[in-house]
N, C-alpha and C positions, 0 to 999 in steps of 0.2 A: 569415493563420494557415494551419498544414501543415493538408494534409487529415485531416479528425475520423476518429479511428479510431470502432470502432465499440465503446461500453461495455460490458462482460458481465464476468462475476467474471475470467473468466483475463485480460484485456486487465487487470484493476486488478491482477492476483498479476503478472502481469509489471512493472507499473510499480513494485509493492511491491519485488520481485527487483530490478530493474536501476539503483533509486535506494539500499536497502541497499549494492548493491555498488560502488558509484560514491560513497557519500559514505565508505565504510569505506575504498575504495583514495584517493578525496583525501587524505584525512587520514592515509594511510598508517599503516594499522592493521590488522594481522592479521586474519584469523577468530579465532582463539586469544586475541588481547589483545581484542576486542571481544567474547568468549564471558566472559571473565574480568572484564570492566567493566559485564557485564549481567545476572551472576547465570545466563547460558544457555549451550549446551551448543554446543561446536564443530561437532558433529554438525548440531545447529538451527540454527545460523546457516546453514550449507554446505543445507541443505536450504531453506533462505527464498533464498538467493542462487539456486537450482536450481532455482526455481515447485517445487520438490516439494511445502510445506508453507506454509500460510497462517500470519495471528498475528494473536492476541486484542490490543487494547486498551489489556492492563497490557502488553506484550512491544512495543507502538508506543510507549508511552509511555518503557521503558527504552530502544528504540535513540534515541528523540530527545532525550534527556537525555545518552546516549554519544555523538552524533554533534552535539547540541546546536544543533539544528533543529527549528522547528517541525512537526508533525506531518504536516498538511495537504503536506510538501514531498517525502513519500515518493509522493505522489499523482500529480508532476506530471511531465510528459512532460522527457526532457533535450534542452535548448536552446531551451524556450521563453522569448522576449524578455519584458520586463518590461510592457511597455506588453499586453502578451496574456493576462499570468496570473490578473488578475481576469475577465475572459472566459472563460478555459476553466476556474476552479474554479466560475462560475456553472454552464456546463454542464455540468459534469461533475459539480457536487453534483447538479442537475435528473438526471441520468440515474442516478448511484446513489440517487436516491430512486425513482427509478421500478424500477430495479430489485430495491431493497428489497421495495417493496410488491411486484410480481409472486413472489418467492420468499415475503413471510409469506402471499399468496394462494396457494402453491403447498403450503405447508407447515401451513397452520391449518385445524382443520377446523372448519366452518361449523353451527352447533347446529343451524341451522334446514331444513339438508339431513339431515338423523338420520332 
């Protein structure tokens, strides 16, 4: 396997950016006709392909219904072998869970410290 980048929200807004814009130009599909097949705004797309701007959930759910991919595949690094990709979403869930918790620990405040 390539060497493990290191996981933190901008390594995953990048992987979110640069698989958007890689399955949008596969399939040879505008920003404009992929703004129009998603309910979302040319402006938002150009801003997700750009790490400008992150996306909720229901906005992953619409490009993988337009790009008609599983969700999990905006996640994955481009050119990983097949034989590698159950490896690196085991890690890479372990490390978005770890990262999870560290930001609700960053962000919740704790009753018991009051």
């Amino acid at each position: 396997m390539a060497e493990k980048e290191k996981i933190n929200e901008k390594y995953i807004l990048q992987l979110l950016s640069r698989n958007v814009k890689r399955f949008r130009t596969q399939q040879n599909i505008s920003q404009i006709q992929l703004a129009l097949t998603t309910g979302l705004t040319h402006n938002f797309i150009h801003d997700i392909e750009s790490c400008k701007k992150g996306i909720s959930s229901k906005t992953l759910a619409k490009l993988s219904i337009a790009f008609n991919v599983e969700p999990y595949q905006f996640f994955l690094p481009e050119g990983l072998p097949n034989n590698e990709t159950l490896v690196y979403v085991k890690d890479f869930n372990d490390s978005l869970q770890k990262v999870v918790h560290e930001l609700t620990q960053q962000y919740t405040v704790n009753p018991k410290k009051k």
